[in-house]
N, C-alpha and C positions, 0 to 999 in steps of 0.2 A: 873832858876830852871826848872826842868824838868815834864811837868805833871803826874800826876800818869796814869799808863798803868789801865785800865781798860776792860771789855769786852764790848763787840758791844750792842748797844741796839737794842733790837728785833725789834723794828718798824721802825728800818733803815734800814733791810734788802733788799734788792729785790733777787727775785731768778734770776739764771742764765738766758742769753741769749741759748738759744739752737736752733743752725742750724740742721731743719730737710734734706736739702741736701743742695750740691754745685756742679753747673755747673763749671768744669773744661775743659780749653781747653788743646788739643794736640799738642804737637809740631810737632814730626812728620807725622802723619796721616794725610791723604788731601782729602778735597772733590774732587768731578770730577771739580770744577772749582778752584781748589787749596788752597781753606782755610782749615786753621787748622778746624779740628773734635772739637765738644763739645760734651760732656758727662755729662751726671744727673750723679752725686755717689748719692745716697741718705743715709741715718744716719744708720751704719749698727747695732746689737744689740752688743753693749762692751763685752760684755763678749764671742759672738763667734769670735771677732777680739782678745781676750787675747786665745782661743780654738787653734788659726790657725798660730799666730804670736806672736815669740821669742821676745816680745818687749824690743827695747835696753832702756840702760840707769841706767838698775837697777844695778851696780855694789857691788857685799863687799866691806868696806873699804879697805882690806887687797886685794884684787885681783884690779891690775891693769886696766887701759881702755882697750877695746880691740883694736888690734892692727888694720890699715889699713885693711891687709889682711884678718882678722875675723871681719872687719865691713862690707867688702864686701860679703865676705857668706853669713853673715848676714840677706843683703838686698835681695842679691838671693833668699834665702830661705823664705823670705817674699814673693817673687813673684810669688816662687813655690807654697805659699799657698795662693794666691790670688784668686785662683778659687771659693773657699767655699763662697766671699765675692762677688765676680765679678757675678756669678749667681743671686746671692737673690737682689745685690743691686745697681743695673747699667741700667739706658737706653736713648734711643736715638729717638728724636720723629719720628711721623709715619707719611708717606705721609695724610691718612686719620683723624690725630691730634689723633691717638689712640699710646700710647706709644709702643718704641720696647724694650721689656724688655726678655732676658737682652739685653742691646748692645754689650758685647763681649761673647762669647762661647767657652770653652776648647774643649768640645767633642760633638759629633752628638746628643748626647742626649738633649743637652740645646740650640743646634741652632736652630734660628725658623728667618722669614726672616727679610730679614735686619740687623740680626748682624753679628758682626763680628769675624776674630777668632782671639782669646786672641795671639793664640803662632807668628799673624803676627805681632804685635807691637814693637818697639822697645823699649829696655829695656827704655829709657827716662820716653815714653809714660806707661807704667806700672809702672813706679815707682810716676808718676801722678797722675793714679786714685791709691793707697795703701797709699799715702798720704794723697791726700783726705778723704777716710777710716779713717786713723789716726785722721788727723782733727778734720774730726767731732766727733768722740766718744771721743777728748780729750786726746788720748795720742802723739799727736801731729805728725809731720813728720818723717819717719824712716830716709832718707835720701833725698842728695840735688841731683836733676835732672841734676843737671851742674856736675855733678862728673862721666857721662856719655854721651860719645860724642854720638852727635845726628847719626839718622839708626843703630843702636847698638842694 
C-alpha cells in the first residue's frame, strides 16, 4: 500500500545551496607558459541574465523543439549578449592580489589593464563563461562547448 502523499514539513526544510561564483577554466586561452586561463564569473543578477538572454527551453506544447540550425543562433545570440554580463561579472587576479575586473572587455570603454578582449576568444571559451552565467543563476547551460571545435 502506498503512503499518503502529503506535504513537506516545514522544519525539514533547508534553503538552497547558492554558489556566489565559479572559477572556470579555458580551453582555449593560454597563459605565457601555456595553461588554460581561469576566470571568476561571479553570480550575475537573474533577471538581467532573463533582460540579455533568449533562454531556451521554454517550448509550447504545440510548437516543436527548435531545430539544430535555430539552437545554434540561439547560442550565438546569447554570446552577442554576453557583454552586459561579461562587464559587471568577470575577473582575473591581479599581480598586486587586487582583482582585474572585468577580465574580458568588448570595447575601450571597459578595458582597464590586464583584461582581455572578449571578441579574441574562441567561441568554446565564451560559451564557458555564459554557461557559467547560467549556472549559477539557475537556468542552467545554454549549450555544450564540445559542439564547437576548439579556436573557433
Amino acid at each position: 500500500m502506498e503512503a499518503e502523499l502529503r506535504p513537506t514539513m516545514a522544519s525539514e526544510i533547508v534553503p538552497p545551496v547558492r554558489r556566489e561564483f565559479v572559477l572556470v577554466e579555458l580551453r582555449d586561452l593560454k597563459t605565457v607558459s601555456g595553461e588554460r586561463v581561469r576566470v571568476r564569473c561571479d553570480r550575475p543578477d537573474p533577471t538581467v541574465v532573463l533582460e540579455h538572454f533568449a533562454l531556451p527551453g521554454a517550448y509550447p506544447k504545440a510548437k516543436a523543439p527548435p531545430t539544430s540550425g535555430e539552437r545554434v543562433r540561439n547560442v550565438l545570440r546569447m554570446i552577442e549578449s554576453a557583454p552586459a554580463l561579461v562587464h559587471r561579472w568577470t575577473a582575473f587576479a591581479g599581480e598586486d592580489g587586487a582583482e582585474v575586473r572585468p577580465a574580458f572587455h568588448c570595447d575601450d570603454a571597459h578595458a582597464v589593464a590586464g583584461s582581455q578582449p572578449w571578441a579574441e576568444l574562441s567561441i568554446g571559451d565564451k560559451l564557458t563563461v555564459v554557461n557559467a552565467f547560467m549556472d549559477l543563476t539557475g537556468f542552467g547551460g545554454a549549450a555544450e562547448e564540445d559542439e564547437f571545435p576548439a579556436g573557433e
